[in-house]
C-alpha positions as CSV (number, residue, x, y, z in Angstrom):
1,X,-15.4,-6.6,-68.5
2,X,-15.8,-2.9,-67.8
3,X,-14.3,-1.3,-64.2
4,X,-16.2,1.0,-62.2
5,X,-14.8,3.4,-60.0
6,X,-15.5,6.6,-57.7
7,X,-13.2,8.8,-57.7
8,X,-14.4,12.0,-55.9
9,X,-17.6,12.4,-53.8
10,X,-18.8,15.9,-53.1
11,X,-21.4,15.6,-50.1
12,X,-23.7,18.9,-49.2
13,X,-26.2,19.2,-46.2
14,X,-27.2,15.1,-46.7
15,X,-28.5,13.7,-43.6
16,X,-26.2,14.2,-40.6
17,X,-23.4,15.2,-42.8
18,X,-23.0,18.8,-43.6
19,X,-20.1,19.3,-45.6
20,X,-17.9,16.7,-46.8
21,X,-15.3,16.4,-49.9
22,X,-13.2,13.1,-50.7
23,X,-10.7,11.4,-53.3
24,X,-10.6,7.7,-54.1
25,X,-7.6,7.0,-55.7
26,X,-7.2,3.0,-54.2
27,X,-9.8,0.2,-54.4
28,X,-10.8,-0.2,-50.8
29,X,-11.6,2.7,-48.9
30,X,-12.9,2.6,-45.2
31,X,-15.0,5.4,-43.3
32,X,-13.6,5.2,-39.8
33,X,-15.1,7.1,-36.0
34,X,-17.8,6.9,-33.7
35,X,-21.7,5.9,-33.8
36,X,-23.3,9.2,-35.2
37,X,-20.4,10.7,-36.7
38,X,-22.1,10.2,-40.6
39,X,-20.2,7.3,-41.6
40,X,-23.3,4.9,-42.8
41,X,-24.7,8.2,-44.5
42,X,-21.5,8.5,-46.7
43,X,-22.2,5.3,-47.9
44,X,-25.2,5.9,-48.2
45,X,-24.4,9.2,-50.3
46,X,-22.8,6.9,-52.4
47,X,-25.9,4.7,-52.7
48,X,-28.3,7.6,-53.9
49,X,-25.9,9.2,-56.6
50,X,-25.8,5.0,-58.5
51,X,-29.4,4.1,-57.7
52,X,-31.1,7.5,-57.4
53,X,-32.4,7.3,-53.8
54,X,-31.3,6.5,-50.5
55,X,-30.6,2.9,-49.5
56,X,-32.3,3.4,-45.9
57,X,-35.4,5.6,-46.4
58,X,-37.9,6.1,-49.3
59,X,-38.9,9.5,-48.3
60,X,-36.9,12.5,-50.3
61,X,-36.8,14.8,-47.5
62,X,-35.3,12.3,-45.0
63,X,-32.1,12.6,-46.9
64,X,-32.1,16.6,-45.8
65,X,-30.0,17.5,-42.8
66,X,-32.4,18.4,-39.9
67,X,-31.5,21.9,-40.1
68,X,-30.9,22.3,-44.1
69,X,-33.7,23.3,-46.3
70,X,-31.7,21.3,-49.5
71,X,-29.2,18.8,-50.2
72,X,-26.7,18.4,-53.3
73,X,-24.5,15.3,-54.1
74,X,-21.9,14.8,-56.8
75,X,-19.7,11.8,-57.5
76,X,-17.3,11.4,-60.1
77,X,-17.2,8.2,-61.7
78,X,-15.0,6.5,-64.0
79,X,-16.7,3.8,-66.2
80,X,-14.7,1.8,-68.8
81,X,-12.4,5.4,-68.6
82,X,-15.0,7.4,-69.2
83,X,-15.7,10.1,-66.6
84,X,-19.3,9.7,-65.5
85,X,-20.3,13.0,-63.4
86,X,-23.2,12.9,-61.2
87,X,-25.2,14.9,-59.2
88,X,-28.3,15.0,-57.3
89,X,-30.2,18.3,-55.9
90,X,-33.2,18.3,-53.7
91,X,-35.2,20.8,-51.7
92,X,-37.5,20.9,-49.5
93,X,-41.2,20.4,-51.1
94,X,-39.6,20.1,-54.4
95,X,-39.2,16.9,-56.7
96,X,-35.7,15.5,-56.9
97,X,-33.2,16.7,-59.7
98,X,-30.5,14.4,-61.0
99,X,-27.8,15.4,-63.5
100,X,-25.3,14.0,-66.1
101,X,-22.1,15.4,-67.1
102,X,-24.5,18.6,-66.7
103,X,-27.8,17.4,-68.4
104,X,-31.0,17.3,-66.5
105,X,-32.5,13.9,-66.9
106,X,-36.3,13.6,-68.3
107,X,-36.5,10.6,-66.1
108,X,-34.7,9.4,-63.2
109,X,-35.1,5.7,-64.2
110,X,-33.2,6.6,-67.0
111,X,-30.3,6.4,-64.7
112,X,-30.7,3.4,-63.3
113,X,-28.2,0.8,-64.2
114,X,-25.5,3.0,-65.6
115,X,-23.3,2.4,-62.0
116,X,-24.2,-0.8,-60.7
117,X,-23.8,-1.0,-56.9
118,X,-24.7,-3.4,-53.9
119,X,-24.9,-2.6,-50.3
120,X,-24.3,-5.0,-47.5
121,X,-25.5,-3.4,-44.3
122,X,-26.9,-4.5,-41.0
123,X,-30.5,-3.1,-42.3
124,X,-31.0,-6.5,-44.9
125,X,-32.4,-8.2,-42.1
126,X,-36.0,-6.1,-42.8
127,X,-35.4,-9.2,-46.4
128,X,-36.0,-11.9,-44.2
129,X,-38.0,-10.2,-41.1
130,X,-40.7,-7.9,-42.9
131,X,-42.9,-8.3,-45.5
132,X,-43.2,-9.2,-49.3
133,X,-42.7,-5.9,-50.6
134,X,-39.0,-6.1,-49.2
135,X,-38.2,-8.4,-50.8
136,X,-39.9,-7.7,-53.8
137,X,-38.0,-4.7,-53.8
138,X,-34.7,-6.6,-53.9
139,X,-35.3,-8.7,-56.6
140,X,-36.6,-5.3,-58.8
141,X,-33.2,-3.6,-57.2
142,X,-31.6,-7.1,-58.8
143,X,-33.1,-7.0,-62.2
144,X,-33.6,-3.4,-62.5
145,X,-30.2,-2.5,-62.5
146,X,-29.4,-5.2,-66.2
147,X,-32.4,-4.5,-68.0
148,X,-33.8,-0.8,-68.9
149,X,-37.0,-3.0,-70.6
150,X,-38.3,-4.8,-67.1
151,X,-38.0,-1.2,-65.0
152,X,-39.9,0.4,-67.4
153,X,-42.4,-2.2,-67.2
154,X,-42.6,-2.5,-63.7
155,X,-43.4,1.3,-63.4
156,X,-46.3,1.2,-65.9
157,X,-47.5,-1.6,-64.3
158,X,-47.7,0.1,-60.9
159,X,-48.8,3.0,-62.8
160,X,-51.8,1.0,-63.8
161,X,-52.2,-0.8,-60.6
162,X,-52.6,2.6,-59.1
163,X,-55.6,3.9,-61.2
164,X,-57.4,-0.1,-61.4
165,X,-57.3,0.2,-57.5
166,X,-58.4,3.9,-57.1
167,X,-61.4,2.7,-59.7
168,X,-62.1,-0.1,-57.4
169,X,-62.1,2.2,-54.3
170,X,-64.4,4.8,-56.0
171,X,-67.1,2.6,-56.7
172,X,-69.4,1.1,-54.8
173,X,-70.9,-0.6,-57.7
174,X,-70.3,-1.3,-61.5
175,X,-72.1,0.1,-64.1
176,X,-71.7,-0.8,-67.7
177,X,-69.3,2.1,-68.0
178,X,-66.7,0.8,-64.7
179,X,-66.6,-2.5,-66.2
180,X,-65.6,-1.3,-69.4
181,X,-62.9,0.5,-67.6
182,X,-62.0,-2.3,-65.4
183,X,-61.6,-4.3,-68.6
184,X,-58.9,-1.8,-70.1
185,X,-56.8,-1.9,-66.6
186,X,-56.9,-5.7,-67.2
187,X,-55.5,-5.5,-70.0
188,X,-52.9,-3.3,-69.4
189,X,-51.9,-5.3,-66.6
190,X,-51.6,-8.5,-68.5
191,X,-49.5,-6.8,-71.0
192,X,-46.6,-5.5,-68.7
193,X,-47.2,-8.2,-65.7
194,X,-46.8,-11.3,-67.8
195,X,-43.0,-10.0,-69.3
196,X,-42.3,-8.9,-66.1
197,X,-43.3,-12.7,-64.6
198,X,-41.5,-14.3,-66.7
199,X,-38.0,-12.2,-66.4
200,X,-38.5,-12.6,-62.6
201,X,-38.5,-16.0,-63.4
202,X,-35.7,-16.5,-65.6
203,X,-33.5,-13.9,-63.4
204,X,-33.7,-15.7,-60.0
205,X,-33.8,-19.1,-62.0
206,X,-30.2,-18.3,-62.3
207,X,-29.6,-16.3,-59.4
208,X,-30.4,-19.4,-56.7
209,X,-27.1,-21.2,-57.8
210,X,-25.0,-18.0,-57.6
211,X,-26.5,-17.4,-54.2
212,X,-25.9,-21.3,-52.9
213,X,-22.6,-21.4,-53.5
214,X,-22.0,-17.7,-52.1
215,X,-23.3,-19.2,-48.7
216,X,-21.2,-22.6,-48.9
217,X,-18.5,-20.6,-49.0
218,X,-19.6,-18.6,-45.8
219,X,-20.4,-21.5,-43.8
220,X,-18.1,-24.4,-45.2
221,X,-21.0,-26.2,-46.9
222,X,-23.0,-27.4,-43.4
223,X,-26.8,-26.1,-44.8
224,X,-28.7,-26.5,-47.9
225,X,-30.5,-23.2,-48.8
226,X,-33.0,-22.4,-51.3
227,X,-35.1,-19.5,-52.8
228,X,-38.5,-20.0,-54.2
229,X,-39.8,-17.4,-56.6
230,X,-44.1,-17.4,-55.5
231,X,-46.1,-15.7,-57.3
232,X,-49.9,-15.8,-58.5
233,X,-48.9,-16.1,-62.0
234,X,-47.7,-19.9,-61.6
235,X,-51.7,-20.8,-61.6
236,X,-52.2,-19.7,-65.2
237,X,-52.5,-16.6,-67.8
238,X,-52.9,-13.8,-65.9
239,X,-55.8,-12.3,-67.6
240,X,-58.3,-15.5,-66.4
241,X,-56.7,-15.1,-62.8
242,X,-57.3,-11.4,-63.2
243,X,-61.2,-12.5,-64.1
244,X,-61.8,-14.8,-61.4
245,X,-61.0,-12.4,-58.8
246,X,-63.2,-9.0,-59.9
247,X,-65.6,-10.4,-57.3
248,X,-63.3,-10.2,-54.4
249,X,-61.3,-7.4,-56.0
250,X,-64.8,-5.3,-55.6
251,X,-64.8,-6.4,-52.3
252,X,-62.0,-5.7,-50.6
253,X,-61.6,-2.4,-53.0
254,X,-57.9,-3.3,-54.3
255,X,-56.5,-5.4,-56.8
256,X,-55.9,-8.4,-55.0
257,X,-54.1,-10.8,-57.6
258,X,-51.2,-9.7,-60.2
259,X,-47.2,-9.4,-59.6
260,X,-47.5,-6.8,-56.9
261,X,-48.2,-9.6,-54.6
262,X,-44.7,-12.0,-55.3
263,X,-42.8,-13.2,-52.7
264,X,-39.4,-14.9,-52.4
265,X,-39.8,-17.7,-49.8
266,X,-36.2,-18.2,-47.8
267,X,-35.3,-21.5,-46.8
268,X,-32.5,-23.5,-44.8
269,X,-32.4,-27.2,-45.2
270,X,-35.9,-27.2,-46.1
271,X,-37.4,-25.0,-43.0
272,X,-38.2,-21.2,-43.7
273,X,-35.2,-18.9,-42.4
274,X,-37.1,-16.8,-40.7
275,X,-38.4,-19.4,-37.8
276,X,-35.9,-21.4,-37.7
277,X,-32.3,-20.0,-38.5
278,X,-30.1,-19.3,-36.2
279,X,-28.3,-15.3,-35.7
280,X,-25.7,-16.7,-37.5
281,X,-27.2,-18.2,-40.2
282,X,-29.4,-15.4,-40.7
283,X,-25.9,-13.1,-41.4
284,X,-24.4,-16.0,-43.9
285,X,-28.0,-16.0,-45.6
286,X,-28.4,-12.6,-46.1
287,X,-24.4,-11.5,-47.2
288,X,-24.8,-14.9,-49.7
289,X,-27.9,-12.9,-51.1
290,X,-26.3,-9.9,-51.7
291,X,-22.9,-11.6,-53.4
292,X,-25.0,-13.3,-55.6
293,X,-26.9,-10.2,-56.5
294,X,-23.0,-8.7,-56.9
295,X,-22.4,-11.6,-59.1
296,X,-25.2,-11.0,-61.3
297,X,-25.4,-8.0,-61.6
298,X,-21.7,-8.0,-63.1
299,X,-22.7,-11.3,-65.5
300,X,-25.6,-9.2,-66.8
301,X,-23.7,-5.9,-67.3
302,X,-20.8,-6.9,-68.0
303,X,-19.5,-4.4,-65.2
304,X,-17.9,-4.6,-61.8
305,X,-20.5,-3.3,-59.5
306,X,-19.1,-0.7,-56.5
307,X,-19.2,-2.7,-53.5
308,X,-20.6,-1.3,-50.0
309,X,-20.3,-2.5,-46.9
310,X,-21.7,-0.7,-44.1
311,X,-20.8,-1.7,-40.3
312,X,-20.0,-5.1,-41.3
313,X,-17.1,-6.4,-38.6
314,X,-19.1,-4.9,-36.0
315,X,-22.0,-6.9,-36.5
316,X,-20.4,-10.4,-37.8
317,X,-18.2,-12.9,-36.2
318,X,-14.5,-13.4,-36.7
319,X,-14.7,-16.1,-39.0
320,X,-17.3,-14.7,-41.5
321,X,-15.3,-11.3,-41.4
322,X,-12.6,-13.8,-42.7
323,X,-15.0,-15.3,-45.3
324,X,-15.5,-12.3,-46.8
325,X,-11.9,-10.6,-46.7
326,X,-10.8,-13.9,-48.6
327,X,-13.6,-13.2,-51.0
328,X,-12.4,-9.5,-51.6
329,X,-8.9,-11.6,-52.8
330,X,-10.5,-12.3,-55.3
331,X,-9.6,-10.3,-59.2
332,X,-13.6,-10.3,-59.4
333,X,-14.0,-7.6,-56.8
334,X,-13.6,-4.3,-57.8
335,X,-13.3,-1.0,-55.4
336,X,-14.9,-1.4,-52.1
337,X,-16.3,1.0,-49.3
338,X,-16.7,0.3,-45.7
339,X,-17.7,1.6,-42.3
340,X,-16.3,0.5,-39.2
341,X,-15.9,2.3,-35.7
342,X,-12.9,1.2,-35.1
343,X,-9.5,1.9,-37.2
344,X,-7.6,-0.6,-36.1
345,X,-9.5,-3.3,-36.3
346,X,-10.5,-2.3,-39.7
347,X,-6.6,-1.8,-41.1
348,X,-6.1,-5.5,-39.2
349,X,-8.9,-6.8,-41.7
350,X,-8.2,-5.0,-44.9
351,X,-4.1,-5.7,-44.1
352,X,-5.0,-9.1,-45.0
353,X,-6.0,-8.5,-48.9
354,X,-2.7,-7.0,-49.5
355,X,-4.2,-4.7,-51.9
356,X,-4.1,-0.5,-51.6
357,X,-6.6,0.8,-49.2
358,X,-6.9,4.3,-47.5
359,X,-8.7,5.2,-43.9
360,X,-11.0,8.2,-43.5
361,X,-11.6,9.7,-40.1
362,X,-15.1,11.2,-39.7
């Protein structure tokens, strides 16, 4: 099993922070001060230089100060003692630049996966309250990270998704030519949304126990909870479901059928989580989810991911704070960041692991 670790973050005109410099040198560090003061955005910094982008916002420029026309980050990591040095550049109006060890990358997604990270913030809620593509998003966040073969399937597939529905928005009618066309785009979508079907099978096949016993841990074993993987493709091959639907597809002008349209279905002892769970078992759901993504991600690539958790003891009763600080015992854990507005309730917590930690006041 590999380690991962930061060991120097470099932060330049990102967000609300305008110029910031740190050295981790101990396996839990904690960002410490008031609301506003750019504690979540450090994290967040964090975040963009492993996954490419912000946690929190899928618009480039958002990640710009205000009153900055660019941004740079740069993060040092160390992976299986080899120095990893990152950086990421952006201007206004311009596309994002990534680096390694000083090489331009051709493509961003070839980055992706080479520092496994998860974040725990107040923000996962938007899993269980907003729509499908949420949570599609996790499970692509999830896979995308252990296998370079389903990302770049998933972005030719949306590539081709893209110019089927643009064809289906253009044209008012088929001719002999459109359907021809139409008939390609099915084709291509069958051949990189049937792999990608299956591996969101297989992965979340065994994710669900990972994630169970994540949240028996957090709430001593009182619920039952359950994932269901939904998805159109569980009717038949995709190229017949893809058939079916060109009526309605003309209709409504989109693709209305494929692996765009998955959805994870949450559930506690039998009722969705969404109507029915309580605040609390909202929180356990949602930190159990991202544990088990933690834990997969590490079985799959065969590396401790970097662990973030972002304004956890503020938002989480005493006893699930506990939960978790007994989980970070635990040899499995590797190097941790948090963000807390208080200091001393944060080195009261972290006191507790007896392992090496350092506060940092912003």
């Amino acid at each position: 099993m590999s380690s991962l670790r930061l060991n120097a973050l470099h932060i330049t005109q990102y967000k609300n922070v305008l110029s910031a410099e740190y050295s981790f040198d101990k396996p839990i560090h904690c960002f410490v001060g008031n609301n506003g003061h750019g504690k979540t955005n450090t994290l967040d910094a964090i975040y963009h230089l492993a996954m490419g982008k912000s946690y929190f916002s899928t618009i480039n420029a958002d990640s710009i100060n205000h009153n900055s026309e660019f941004m740079r980050l740069e993060g040092h990591f160390e992976r299986a003692t080899v120095t990893e040095r990152i950086e990421c550049q952006l201007k206004r109006e311009e596309q994002k630049v990534f680096f390694r060890n000083g090489k331009k990358y051709k493509k961003l997604s070839e980055h992706i996966g080479l520092l496994p990270t998860v974040m725990i913030s107040p923000a996962d809620v938007d899993l269980i309250t907003e729509g499908s593509q949420t949570r599609r998003s996790f499970i692509d966040r999830l896979i995308g990270q252990a296998d370079k073969n389903y990302l770049h399937q998933l972005i030719q597939y949306q590539k081709i998704l893209q110019q089927r529905n643009a064809l289906l928005k253009q044209l008012g009618h088929f001719d002999a030519s459109a359907k021809d066309t139409l008939a390609i785009y099915n084709e291509q979508m069958v051949h990189f949304g049937t792999p990608i079907h299956q591996a969101r099978k297989s992965y979340l096949s065994a994710f669900e126990p990972l994630f169970q016993q994540r949240y028996a841990n957090l709430s001593g074993g009182k619920e039952l909870v359950s994932l269901t993987y939904e998805s159109q493709l569980a009717a038949g091959d995709f190229g017949s479901i893809l058939q079916r639907a060109t009526a309605k597809d003309q209709a409504a002008q989109y693709s209305t059928v494929g692996i765009h349209k998955d959805d994870l279905i949450f559930n506690i002892d039998g009722y969705p989580i969404k109507k029915f769970g309580s605040q609390g078992q909202r929180k356990s759901y949602l930190i159990a989810l991202k544990l088990a993504q933690f834990d997969m991600l590490k079985q799959a690539t065969s590396v401790t991911p970097i662990l973030l958790l972002d304004d956890i003891f503020d938002k989480l009763d005493e006893q699930r704070v506990a939960e978790i600080i007994n989980l970070v015992h635990e040899s499995s854990f590797g190097q941790l960041f948090i963000t807390d507005t208080h200091p001393e309730r944060t080195a009261k917590v972290i006191e507790q692991t007896a392992k090496p930690f350092a506060l940092h006041h912003l």
